[in-house]
N, C-alpha and C positions, 0 to 999 in steps of 0.2 A: 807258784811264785812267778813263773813265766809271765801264766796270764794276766796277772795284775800288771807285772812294767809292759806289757804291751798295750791293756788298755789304757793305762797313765802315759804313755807316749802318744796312742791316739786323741786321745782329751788335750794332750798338749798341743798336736798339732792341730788339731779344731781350734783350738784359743788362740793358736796364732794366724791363721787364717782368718778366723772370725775377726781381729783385732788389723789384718792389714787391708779388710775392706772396710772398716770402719775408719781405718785410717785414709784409705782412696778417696771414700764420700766426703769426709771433712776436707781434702786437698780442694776437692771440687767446687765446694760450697765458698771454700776463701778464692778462688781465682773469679767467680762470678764476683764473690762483694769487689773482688777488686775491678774488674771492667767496669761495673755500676759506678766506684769510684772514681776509675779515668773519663767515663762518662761525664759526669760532672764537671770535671777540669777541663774537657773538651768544648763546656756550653760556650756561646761565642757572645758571650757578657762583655769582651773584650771588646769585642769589633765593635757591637751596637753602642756600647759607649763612647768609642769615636766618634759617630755619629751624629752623639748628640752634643758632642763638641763643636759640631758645625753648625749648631744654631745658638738663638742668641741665651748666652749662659748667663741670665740675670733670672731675682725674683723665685719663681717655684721652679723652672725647669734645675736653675743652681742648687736651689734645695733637692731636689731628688736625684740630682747627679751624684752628691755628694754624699748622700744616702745610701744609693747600689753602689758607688767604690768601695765605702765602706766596710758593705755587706759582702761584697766581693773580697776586699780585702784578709776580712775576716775569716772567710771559710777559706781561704787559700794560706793562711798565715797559723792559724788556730784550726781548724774541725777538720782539715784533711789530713794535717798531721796528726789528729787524734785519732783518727779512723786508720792510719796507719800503722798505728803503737798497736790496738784491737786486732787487726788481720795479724802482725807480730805475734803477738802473745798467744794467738787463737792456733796459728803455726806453731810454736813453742811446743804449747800444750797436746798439740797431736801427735809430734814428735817423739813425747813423754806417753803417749798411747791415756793420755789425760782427756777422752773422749768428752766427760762430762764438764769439766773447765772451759775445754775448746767452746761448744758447744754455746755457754755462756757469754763468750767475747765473739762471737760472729753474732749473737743475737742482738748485742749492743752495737757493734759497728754495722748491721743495715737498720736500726732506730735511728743511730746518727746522722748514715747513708742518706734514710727518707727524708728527716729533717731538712739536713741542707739541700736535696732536691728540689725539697718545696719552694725552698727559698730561693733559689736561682730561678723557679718555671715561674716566680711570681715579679721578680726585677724583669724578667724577659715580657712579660706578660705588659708591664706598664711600659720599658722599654717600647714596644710594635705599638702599645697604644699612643704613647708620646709623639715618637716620630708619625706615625700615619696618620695622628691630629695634625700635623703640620703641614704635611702632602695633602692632606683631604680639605684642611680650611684654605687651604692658598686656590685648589680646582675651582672650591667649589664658590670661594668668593667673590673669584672673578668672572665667574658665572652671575651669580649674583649682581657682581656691579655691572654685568652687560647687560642684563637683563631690568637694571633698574632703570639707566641710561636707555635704553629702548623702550621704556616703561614712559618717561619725564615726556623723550622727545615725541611720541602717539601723543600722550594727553595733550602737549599745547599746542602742536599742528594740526590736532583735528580737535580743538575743544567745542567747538559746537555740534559733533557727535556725541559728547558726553551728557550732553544740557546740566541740569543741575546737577548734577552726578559728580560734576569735575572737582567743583571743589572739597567734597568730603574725599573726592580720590587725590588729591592735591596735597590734604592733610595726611593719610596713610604714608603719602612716598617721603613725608615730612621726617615722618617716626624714621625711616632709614639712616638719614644721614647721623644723628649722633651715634648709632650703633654699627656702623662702619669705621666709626672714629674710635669709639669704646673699643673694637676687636683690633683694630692695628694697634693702640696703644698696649692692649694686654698681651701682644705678638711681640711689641719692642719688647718689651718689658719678659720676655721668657713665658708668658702665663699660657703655654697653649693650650692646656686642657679647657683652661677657659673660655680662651679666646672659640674653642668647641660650641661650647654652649651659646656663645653668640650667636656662630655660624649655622646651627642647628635652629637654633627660635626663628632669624630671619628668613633661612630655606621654608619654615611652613609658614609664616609671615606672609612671605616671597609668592609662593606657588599660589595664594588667595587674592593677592592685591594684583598678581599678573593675571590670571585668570577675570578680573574682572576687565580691568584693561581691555580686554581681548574681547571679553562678552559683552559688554553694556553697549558697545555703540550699535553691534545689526538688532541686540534687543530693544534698544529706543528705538530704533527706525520700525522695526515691526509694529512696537505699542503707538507712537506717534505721526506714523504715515504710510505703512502699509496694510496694517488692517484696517484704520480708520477709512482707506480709498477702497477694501475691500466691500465694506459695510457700507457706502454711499454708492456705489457701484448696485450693489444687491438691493436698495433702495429704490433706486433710478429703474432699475430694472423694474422693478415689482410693481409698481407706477405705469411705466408705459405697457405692462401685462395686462394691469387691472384695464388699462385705457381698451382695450382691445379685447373684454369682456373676459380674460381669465379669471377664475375664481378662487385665491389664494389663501383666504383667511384661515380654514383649515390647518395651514402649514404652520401659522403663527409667527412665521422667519419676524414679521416686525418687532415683537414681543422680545423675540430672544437678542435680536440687535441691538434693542435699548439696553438690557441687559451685558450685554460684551460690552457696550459705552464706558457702564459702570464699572465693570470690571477693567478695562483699560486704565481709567482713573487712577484705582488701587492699585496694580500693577508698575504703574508711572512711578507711583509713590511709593514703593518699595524699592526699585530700580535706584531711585534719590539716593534711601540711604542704604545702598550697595548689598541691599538682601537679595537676592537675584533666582536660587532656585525656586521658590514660589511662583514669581513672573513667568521665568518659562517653561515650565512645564503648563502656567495658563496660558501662555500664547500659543505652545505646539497644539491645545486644545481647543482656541480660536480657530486656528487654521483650519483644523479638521473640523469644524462646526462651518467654516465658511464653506468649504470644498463639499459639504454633506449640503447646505442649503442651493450652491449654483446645483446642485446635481438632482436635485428635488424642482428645481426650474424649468432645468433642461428637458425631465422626465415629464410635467405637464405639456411642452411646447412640444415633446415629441407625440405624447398623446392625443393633443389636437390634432396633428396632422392625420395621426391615425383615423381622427373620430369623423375631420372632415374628408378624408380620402377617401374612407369605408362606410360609412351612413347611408349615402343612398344609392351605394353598390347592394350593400346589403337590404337595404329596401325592395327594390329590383329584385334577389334572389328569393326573396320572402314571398313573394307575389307571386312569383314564377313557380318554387317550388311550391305551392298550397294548390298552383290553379293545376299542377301535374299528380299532385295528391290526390284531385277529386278528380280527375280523370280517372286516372288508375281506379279509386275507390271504382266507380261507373264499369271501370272495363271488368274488376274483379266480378260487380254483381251478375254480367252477364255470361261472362265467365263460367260462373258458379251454375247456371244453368244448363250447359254442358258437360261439366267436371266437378268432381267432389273435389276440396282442396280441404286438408286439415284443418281444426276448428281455430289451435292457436295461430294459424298462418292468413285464415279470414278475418283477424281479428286485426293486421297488420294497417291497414287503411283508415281503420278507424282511429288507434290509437296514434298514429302519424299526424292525421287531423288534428287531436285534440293538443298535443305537443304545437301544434304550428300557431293553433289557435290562442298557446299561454306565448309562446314566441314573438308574436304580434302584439298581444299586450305590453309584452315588456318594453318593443322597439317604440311602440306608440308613447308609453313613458318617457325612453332616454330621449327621443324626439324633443318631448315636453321637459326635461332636467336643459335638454341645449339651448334651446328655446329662450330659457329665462336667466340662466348666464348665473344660476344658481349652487353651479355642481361641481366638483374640480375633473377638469377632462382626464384625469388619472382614473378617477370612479367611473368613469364616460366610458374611456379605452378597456378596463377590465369585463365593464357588463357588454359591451358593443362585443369581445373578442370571444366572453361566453356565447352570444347569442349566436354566433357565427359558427362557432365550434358544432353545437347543438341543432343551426338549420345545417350544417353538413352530415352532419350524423341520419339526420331525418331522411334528407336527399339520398344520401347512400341505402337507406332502408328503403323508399318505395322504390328508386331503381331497380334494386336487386331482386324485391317482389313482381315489381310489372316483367322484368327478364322472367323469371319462372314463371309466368301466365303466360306468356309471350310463347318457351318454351311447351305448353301443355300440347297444342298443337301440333308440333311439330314430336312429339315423343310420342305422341298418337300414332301419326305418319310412319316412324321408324316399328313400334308396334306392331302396325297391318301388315309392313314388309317384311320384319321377321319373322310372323304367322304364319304368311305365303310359304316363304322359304323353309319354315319347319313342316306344313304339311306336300308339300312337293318332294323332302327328302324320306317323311315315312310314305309318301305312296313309292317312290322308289326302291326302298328297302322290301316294302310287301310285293310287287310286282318282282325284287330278284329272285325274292323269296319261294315264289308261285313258277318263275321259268327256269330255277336250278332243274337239275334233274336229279330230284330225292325222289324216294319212297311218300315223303308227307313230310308236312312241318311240324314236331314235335309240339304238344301241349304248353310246355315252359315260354315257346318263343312266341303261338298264339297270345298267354297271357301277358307276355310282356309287351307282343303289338295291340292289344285290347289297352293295357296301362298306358301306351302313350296315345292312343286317340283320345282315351278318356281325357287326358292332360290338357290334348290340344284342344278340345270340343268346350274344356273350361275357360282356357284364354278368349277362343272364339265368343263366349257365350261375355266375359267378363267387358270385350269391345263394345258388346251391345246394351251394356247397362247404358243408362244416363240418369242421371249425370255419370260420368264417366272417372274410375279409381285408377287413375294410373297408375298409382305406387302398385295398386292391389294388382293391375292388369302384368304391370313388370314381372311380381312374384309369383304367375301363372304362366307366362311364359320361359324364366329361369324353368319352374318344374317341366314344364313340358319339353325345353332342350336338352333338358338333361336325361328324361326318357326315351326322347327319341334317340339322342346319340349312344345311349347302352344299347337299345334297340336293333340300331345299325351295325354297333360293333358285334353285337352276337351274332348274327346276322350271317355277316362276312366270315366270319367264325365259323359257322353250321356250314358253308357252305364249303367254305377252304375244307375244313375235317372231312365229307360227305367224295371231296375229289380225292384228297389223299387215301382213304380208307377206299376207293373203288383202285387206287395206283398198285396199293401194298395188296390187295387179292390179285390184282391181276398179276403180280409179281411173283405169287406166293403159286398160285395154279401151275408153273411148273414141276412143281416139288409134290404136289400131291398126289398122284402117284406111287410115289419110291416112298413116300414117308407119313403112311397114314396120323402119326401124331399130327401131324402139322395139316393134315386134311379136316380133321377134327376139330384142331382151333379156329381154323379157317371159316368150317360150318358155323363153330357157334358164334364169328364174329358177322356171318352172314345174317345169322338170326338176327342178333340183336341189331342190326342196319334195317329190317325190314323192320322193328318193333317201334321205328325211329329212337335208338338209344345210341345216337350217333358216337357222343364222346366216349362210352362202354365201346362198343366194337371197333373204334379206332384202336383203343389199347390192346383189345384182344387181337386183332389182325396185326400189329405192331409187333407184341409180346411173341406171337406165334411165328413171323419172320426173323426174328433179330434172335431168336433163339437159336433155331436152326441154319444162320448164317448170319454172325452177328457181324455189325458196319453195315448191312443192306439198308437200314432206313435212311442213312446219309444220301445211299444213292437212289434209292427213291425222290427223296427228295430234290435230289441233283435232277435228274430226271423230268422231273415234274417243272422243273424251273423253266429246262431248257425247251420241255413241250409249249410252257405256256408265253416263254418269247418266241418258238415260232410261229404260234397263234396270234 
């Protein structure tokens, strides 16, 4: 029995809990509808309405004044008060723990809520537009009428910039005046939204008719007097070129002049009646046709000067370099009598000739193009600047050929001297060879001094060809330097080891005596000295001292040093 009132007490207090947050959330939900609703009452529908008591209340603006008081009225007199009875009732019913009632009456008082929101953001909404038609047409009109007034007073103090232009602009500025009078009256009269649409049509009106204002008079002066002086200018010019044997016809410039004429014409005739972008964008296109034609003038007039500056500079180099061509050719063939030269490098004089020889044709031509006043010196300056390029090229080629014949001679010369000087160092080498004081010269060093006479007796032999292989004779004597200086160096080598190895016996004879081992090593390092196995008995005579008193070889060597500075 217990347990049952105890769980009936807890189920009742869940119910009541459960029922006093349902009761909190429903508080909460009516305190928001009610902000949203002082919200409302706070829009300042009030103020802007004053506002628009300060203009003129005739016509539509009194129409729609009278409209949002109304509306105003309304929701402040009827739909606020009914949205209050709602959050009441909606309260009542939460009180009454009537969640699903409540529930009901807040859903209809924020329906009501959004309703009349709508309607205030929509009087406010014409409200800003109203007023700020008023501000924006009074800115922008007097803009407008300064701007047409500065528009009247251009056209008739400068009408003869206009030329016939003036009076279809005469008639535009026409159309303004009764639609300045149509917008004040519908501004007396309260109409501003309309008096808007005035102000609107005449701003893009406005900005086409001023804009021409502006543009038409430097675009007639272009179409009617400065390209036309551009084009008699390019005329004039073209005339006193031809007079002075320029050859122009190529460029056609007359052809395309007559052409802008006509198109100048059309142009005019568009400008008349105020169509203006097609004009200029032809005329920014004349210009550039003009500026492209002096520039294709100037480029002949500079080319002449080229063709008469360089012609018979370059004749002169033509001449000179062909008659040093055939020298060289001449010096090559005797040359060759002396000296082998490579086949494709004999072959250098001839093909030089044949190039000078198309080089000459071609000058003899442009000669004959000058000559007859047939050619445009642009085609004159390009072939003249080839043929220059081409006899420099040529000129660089047998120079740098006759230098390397030039040179054969003298690489002979250097040749015979380092010949000399290679067999003066292996007789030197053989001669220290023969006055060390060895036992004999080992087999190995014999054949290495047999290898380098052989080398040197090739170089030697290779001087006495003729024609004469330099390259070949170079690659004979590289060999043979490089066998002689192994040569020398072993050399020096044998003979260094042959002192040290008589230092370390004579160091070691001490000790033999007291220490027949090392009498022993000593013997057989003696043998192999006498067998000439020099580098063997160096170790062995080494090996046999440093054993039995090792650090002696240092001082042998110390030794040996200080004997041979005082020698």
């Amino acid at each position: 029995m217990v347990k049952y009132i105890i769980i009936a007490v807890i189920i009742l207090l869940a119910v009541i809990i459960v029922g006093f947050m349902f009761r909190k959330k429903h508080h909460a939900e009516i305190e928001r509808l009610e902000q949203l609703k002082l919200q409302i009452q706070n829009k300042p529908i009030l103020e802007e309405l004053t506002k628009v008591k300060q203009l003129n209340m005739n016509g539509q603006t009194e129409e729609m004044f009278e409209r949002w008081r109304a509306t105003w009225t309304e929701v402040m007199d009827v739909h606020i008060p009914q949205i209050d009875g709602m959050l009441f009732d909606a309260e009542d019913a939460v009180d009454r723990f009537n969640f699903g009632k409540a529930t009901a009456f807040e859903n209809k008082a924020e329906e009501k809520i959004d309703q009349v929101d709508r309607q205030m953001n929509e009087i406010l909404i014409e409200l800003e537009e109203l007023i700020g038609s008023d501000e924006k047409n009074r800115s922008e009109m007097d803009l407008l009428r300064d701007q047409y007034r500065q528009a009247r007073k251009s056209l008739l103090a400068h009408q003869h910039s206009y030329g016939a232009a003036a009076g279809p602009l005469e008639k535009k500025l026409e159309t303004f005046t009764p639609l300045f009078e149509e917008y004040d009256q519908l501004t007396s009269e309260g109409n501003y939204l309309k008096a808007r649409e005035i102000v609107i049509s005449l701003s893009g009106e406005g900005k086409h008719i001023f804009r021409l204002i502006e543009v038409i008079p430097p675009l007639l002066a272009d179409i009617q007097s400065k390209i036309p002086s551009y084009i008699n200018e390019l005329r004039n010019g073209i005339r006193e070129m031809e007079s002075q044997s320029y050859y122009l016809e190529h460029l056609e410039i007359t052809k395309q002049l007559d052409a802008m004429e006509i198109d100048l014409a059309a142009a005019k005739e568009q400008v008349i009646n105020l169509n203006i972008e097609e004009p200029k964008n032809a005329v920014e296109d004349m210009k550039a046709k003009v500026d492209s034609y002096y520039e294709l003038l100037e480029n002949e007039v500079e080319a002449k000067h080229y063709v008469d500056q360089h012609k018979d500079e370059t004749a002169e180099t033509l001449e000179k370099v062909t008659a040093d061509t055939r020298e060289m050719s001449d010096e090559c063939a005797v040359v060759q009598q002396s000296y082998k030269i490579p086949e494709q490098d004999a072959k250098i004089p001839k093909t030089c000739l044949e190039t000078l020889e198309e080089l000459q044709k071609r000058f003899d031509l442009l000669e004959s193009r000058t000559n007859e006043d047939q050619s445009a010196y642009s085609s004159l300056q390009q072939e003249l600047s080839e043929i220059r390029a081409e006899l420099e090229s040529v000129n660089s080629t047998q120079n740098s050929f006759s230098e390397s014949l030039k040179s054969l001679r003298t690489d002979e010369h250097k040749a015979r001297a380092r010949l000399e000087v290679l067999k003066r160092k292996l007789q030197e080498t053989d001669r220290m060879l023969h006055k060390a004081n060895t036992p004999g010269i080992p087999e190995e060093m014999d054949v290495r001094l047999e290898e380098a006479e052989e080398n040197l007796f090739v170089a030697m032999q290779g001087l006495q060809e003729v024609p004469l292989n330099m390259k070949l004779v170079d690659n004979y004597l590289v060999k043979a330097e490089r066998s002689i200086e192994e040569v020398e160096e072993k050399a020096v080598e044998m003979v260094e080891n042959v002192q040290l190895i008589e230092r370390i016996i004579q160091y070691g004879n001490r000790y033999r005596k007291t220490n027949p081992q090392m009498n022993q090593k000593l013997m057989e390092a003696e043998e192999s000295f006498r067998q000439l196995r020099y580098t063997k008995a160096l170790e062995e005579a080494a090996t046999a001292v440093e054993n039995f008193e090792p650090g002696s070889m240092k001082r042998i060597e110390v030794l040996g040093k200080e004997s041979a500075w005082r020698v």
